[in-house]
PADO-235018 format. One record per residue: residue number from 1; x, y, z of N, C-alpha, C in turn. Coordinates in steps of 0.001 Angstrom, whole numbers. Layout:
% PADO-235018
+-----+---------+---------+---------+---------+---------+---------+---------+---------+---------+
! pos !     npx !     npy !     npz !    capx !    capy !    capz !     cpx !     cpy !     cpz !
+-----+---------+---------+---------+---------+---------+---------+---------+---------+---------+
! NUM !       X !       Y !       Z !       X !       Y !       Z !       X !       Y !       Z !
...
+-----+---------+---------+---------+---------+---------+---------+---------+---------+---------+
This chain:
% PADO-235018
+-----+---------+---------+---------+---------+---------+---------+---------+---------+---------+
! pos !     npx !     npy !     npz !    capx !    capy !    capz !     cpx !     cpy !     cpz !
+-----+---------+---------+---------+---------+---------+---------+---------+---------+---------+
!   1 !   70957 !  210626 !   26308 !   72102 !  209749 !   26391 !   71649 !  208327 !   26662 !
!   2 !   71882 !  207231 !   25826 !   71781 !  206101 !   25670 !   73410 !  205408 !   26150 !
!   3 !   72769 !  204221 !   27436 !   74092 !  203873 !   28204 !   74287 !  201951 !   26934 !
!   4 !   75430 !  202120 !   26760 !   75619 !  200820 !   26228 !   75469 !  199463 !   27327 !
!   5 !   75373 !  198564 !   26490 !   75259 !  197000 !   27250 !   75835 !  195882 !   27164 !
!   6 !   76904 !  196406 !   26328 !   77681 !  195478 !   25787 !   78865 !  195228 !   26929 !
!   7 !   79440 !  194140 !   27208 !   79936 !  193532 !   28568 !   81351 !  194384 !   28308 !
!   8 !   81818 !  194796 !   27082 !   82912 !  195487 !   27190 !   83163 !  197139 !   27633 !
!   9 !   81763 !  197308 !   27615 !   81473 !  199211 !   27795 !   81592 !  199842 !   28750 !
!  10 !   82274 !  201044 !   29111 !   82358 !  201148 !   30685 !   81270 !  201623 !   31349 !
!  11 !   79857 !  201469 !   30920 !   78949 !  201630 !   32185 !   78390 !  200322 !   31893 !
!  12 !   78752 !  199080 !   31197 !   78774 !  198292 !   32230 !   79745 !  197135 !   33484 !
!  13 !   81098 !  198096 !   32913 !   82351 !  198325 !   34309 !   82122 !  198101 !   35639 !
!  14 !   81092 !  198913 !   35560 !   80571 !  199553 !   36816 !   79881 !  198382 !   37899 !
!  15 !   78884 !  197906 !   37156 !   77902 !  197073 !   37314 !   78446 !  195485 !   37037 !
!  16 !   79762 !  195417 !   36936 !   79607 !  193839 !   36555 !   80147 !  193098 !   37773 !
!  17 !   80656 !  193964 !   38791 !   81373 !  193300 !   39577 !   79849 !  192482 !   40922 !
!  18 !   78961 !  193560 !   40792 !   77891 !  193379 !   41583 !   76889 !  192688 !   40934 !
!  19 !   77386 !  192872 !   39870 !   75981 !  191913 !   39130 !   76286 !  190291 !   39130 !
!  20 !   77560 !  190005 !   39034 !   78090 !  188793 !   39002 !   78194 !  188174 !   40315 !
!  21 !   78220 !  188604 !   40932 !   77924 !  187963 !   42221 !   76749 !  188040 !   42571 !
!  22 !   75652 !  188518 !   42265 !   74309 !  188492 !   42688 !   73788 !  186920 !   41975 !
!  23 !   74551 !  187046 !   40708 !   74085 !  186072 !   39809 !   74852 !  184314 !   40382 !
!  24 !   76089 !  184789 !   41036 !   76093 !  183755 !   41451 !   76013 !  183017 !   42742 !
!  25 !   75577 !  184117 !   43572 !   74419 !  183577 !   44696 !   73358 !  182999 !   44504 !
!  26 !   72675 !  183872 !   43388 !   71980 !  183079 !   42817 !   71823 !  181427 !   42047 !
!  27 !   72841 !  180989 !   41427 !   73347 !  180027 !   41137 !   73554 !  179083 !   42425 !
!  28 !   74165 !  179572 !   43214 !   74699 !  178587 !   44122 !   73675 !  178126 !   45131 !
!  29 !   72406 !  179491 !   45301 !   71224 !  179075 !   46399 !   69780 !  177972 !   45336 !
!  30 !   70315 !  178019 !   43706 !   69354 !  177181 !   43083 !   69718 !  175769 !   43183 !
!  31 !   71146 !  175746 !   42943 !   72353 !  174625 !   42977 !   71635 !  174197 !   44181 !
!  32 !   72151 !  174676 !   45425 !   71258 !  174018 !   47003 !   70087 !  173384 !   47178 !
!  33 !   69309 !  174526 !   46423 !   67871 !  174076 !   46085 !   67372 !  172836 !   45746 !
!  34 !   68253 !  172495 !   44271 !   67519 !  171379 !   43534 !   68015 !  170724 !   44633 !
!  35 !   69734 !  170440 !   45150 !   70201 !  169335 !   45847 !   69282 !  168796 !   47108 !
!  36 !   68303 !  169566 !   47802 !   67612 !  169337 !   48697 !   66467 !  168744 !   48285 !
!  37 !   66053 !  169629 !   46753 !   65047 !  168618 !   46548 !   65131 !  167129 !   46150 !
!  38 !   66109 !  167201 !   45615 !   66307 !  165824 !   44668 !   66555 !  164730 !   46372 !
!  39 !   66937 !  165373 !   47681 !   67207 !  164469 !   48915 !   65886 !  164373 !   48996 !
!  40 !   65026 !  165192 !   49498 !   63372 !  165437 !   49364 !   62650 !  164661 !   49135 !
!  41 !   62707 !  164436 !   47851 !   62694 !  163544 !   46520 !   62255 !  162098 !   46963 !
!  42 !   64184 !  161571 !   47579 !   64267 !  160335 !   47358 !   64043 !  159724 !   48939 !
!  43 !   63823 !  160754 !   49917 !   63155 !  160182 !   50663 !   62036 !  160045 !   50538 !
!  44 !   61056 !  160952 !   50391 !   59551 !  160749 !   50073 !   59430 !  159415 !   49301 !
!  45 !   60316 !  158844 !   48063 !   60097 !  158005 !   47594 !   60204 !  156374 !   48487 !
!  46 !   61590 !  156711 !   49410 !   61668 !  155648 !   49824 !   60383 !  155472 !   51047 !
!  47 !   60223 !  156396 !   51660 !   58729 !  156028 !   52852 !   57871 !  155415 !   51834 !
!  48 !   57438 !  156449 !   50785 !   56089 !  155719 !   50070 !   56499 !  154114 !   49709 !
!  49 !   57232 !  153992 !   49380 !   58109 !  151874 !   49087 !   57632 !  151353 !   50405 !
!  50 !   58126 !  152230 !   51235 !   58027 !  151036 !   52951 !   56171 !  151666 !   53142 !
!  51 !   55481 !  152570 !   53135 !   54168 !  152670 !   53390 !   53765 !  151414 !   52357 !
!  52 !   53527 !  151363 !   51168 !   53090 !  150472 !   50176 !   53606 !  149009 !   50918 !
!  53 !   54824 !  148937 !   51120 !   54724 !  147302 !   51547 !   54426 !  147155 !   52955 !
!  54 !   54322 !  148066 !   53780 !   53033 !  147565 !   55383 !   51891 !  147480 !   54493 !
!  55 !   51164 !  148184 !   53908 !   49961 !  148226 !   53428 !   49418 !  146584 !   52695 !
!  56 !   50811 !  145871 !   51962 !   50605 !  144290 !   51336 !   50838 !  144006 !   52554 !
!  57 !   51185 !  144010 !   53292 !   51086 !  142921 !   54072 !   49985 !  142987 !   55263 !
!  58 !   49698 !  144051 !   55432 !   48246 !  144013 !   56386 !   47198 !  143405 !   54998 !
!  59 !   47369 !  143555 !   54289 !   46199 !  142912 !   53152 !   46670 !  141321 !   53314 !
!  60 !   47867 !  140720 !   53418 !   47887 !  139504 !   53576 !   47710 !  139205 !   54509 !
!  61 !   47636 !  139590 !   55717 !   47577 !  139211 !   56998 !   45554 !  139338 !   56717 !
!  62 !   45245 !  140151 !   56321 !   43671 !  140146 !   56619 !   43048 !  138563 !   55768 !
!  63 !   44084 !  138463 !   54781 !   43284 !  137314 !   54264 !   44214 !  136027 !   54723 !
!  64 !   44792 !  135581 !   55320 !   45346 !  135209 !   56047 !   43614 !  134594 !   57037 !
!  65 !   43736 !  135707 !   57943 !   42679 !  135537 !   59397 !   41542 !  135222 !   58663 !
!  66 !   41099 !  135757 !   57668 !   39842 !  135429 !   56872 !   40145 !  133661 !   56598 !
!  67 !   41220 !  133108 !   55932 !   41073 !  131681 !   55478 !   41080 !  131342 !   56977 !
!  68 !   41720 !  131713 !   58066 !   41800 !  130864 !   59722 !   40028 !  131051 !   60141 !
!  69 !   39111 !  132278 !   59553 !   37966 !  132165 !   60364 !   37454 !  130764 !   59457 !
!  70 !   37927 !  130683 !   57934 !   36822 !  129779 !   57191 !   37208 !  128610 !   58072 !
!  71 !   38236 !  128139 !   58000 !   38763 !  127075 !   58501 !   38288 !  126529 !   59684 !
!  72 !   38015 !  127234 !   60640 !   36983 !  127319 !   62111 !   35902 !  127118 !   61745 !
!  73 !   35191 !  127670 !   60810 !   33812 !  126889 !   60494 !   33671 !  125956 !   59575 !
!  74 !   34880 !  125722 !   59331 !   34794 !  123627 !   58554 !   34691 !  123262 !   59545 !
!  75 !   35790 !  123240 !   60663 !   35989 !  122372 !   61960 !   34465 !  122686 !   62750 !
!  76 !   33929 !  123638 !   62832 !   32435 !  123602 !   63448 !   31416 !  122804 !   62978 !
!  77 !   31680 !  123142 !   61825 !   29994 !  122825 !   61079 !   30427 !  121090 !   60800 !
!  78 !   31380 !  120628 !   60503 !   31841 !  119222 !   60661 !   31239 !  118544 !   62040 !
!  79 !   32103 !  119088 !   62940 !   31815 !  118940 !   64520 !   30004 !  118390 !   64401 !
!  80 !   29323 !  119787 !   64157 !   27854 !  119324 !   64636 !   27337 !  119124 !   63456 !
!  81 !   27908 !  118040 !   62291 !   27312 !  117169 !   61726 !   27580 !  116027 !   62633 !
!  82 !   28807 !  115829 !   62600 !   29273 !  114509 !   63317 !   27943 !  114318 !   64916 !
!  83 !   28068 !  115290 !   65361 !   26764 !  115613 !   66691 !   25497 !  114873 !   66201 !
!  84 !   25220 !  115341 !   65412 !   23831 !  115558 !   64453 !   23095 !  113883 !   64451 !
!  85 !   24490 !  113045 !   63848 !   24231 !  112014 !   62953 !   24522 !  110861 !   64501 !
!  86 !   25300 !  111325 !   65467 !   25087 !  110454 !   66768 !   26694 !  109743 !   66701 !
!  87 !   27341 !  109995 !   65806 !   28236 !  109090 !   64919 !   29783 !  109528 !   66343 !
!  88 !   29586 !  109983 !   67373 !   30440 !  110972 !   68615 !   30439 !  110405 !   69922 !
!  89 !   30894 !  108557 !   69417 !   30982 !  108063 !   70603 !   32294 !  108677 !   71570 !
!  90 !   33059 !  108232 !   70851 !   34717 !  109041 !   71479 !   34795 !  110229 !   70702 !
!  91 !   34022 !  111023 !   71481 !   34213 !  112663 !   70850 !   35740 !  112747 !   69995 !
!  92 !   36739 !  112737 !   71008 !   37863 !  113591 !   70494 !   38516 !  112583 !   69756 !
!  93 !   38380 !  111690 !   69568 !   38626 !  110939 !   68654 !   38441 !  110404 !   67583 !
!  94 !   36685 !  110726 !   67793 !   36428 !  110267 !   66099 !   36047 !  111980 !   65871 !
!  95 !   36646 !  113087 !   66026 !   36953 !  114517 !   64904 !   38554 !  114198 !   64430 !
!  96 !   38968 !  113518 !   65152 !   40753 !  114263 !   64656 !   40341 !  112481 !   63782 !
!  97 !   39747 !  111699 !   63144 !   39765 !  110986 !   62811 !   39173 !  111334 !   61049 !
!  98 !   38449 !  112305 !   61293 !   38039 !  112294 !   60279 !   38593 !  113745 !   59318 !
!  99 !   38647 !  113152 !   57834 !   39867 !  113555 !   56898 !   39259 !  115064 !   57019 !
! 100 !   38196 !  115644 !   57089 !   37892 !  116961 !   56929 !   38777 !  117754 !   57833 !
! 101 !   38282 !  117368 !   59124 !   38452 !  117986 !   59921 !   39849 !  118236 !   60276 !
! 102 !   40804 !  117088 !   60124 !   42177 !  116805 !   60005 !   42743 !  117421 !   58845 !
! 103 !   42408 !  117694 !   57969 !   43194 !  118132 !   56790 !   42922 !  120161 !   57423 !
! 104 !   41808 !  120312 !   58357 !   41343 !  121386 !   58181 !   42653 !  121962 !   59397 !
! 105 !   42567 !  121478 !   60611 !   43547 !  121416 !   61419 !   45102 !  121735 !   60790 !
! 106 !   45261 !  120667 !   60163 !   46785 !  120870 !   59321 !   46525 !  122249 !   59140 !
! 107 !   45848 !  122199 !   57904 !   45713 !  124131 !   57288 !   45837 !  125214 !   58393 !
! 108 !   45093 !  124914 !   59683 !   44818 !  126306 !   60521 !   46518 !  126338 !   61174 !
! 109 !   47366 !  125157 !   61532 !   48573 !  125277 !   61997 !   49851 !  125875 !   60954 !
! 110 !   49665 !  125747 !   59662 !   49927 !  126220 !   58462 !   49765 !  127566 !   58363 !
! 111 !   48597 !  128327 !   58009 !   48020 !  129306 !   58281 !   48518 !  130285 !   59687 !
! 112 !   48748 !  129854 !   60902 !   48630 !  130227 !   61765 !   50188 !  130673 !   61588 !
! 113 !   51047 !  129791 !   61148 !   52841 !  129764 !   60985 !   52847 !  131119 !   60239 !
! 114 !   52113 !  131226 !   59155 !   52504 !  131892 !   58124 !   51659 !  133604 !   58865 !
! 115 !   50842 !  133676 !   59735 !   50647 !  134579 !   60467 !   51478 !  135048 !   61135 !
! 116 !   52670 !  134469 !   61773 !   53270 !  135047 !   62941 !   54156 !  135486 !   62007 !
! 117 !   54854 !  134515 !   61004 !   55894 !  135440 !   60014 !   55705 !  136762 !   59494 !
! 118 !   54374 !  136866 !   59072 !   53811 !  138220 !   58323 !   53596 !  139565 !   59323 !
! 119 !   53611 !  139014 !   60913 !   52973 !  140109 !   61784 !   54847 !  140259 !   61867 !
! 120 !   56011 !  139496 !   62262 !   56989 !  139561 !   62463 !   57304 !  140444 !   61403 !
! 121 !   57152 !  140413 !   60270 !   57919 !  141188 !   58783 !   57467 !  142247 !   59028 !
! 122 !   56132 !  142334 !   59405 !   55299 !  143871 !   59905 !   55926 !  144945 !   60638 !
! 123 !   56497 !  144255 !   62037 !   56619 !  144825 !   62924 !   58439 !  145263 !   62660 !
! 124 !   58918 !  144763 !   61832 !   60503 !  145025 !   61080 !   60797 !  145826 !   60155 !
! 125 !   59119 !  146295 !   59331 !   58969 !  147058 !   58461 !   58910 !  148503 !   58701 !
! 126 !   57747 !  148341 !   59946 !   57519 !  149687 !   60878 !   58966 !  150080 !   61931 !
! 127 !   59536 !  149284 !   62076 !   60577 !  149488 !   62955 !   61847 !  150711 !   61812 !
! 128 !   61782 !  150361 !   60522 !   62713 !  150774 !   59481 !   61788 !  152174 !   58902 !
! 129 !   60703 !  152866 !   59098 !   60247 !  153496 !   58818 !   60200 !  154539 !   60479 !
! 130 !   61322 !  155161 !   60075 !   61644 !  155940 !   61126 !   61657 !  157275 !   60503 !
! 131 !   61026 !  158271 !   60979 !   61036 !  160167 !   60181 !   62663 !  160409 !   60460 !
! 132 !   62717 !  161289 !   59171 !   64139 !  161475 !   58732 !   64033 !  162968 !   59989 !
! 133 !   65747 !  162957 !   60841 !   65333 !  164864 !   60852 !   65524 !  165901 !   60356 !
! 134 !   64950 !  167067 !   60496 !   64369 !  168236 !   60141 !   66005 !  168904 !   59882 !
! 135 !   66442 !  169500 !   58444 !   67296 !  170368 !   58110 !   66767 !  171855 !   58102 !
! 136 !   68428 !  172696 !   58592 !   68205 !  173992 !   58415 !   68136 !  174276 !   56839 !
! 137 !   67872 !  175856 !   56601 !   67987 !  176059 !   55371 !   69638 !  176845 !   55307 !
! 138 !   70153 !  176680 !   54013 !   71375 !  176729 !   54187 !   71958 !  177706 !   52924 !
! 139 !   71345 !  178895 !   52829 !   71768 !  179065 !   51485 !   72045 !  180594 !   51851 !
! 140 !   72911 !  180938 !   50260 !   74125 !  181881 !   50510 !   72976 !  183630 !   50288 !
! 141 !   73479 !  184263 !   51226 !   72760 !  186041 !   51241 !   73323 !  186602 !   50534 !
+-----+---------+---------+---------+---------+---------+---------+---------+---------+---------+
């Protein structure tokens, strides 16, 4: 005896009432599924956006301190030329007199502005990168 399968046959009568609901538990715990992933998803995406932009800006901040160290050794190595050559009667007056050293000054107060902004954006960035919390799982038995 060969049982038919055709949705109108009565052995499968029997079976459709249980089968259809298996199928759409099924449905409804995949339905859940994707919806969690696709949340999943778009958080993971949004941390990786805020990881990537701390990451530019510690790279600007490093070159940032890198142009403030060059800048310290214009103002040095200027300094003990000026030493060198005897030319340091009024110390503090003839460095802030001369265009190197003065233009170099400007830059490090420049530089230095644009440091506190970048550590400020930093510390606003990390403040917004807060862990999402932890969901139950929620799907139908």
């Amino acid at each position: 005896m060969s049982r038919s399968v055709a949705t109108g046959s009565p052995a499968f009568a029997g079976y459709r009432g249980i089968d259809m609901s298996i199928w759409k538990k099924a449905i409804v715990n995949l339905q859940k599924g994707s919806e969690k992933f696709a949340a999943a998803a778009a958080t993971v995406s949004e941390r990786v956006k805020v990881e990537l932009d701390i990451v530019r800006l510690r790279i600007r901040i490093d070159e940032v301190l890198a142009r403030i160290d060059e800048l310290h050794r214009v103002v040095g190595r200027k300094a003990v030329e000026l030493m060198r050559n005897e030319a340091m009667m009024n110390q503090g007056e003839q460095l802030l007199k001369n265009e190197d050293i003065a233009a170099a000054l400007a830059e490090l107060v420049r530089r230095e502005k644009e440091l506190e902004d970048l550590n400020a954006e930093l510390r606003s960035e990390q403040a917004e990168f807060k862990p999402s919390p932890r969901r139950t799982e929620e799907t139908v038995a």
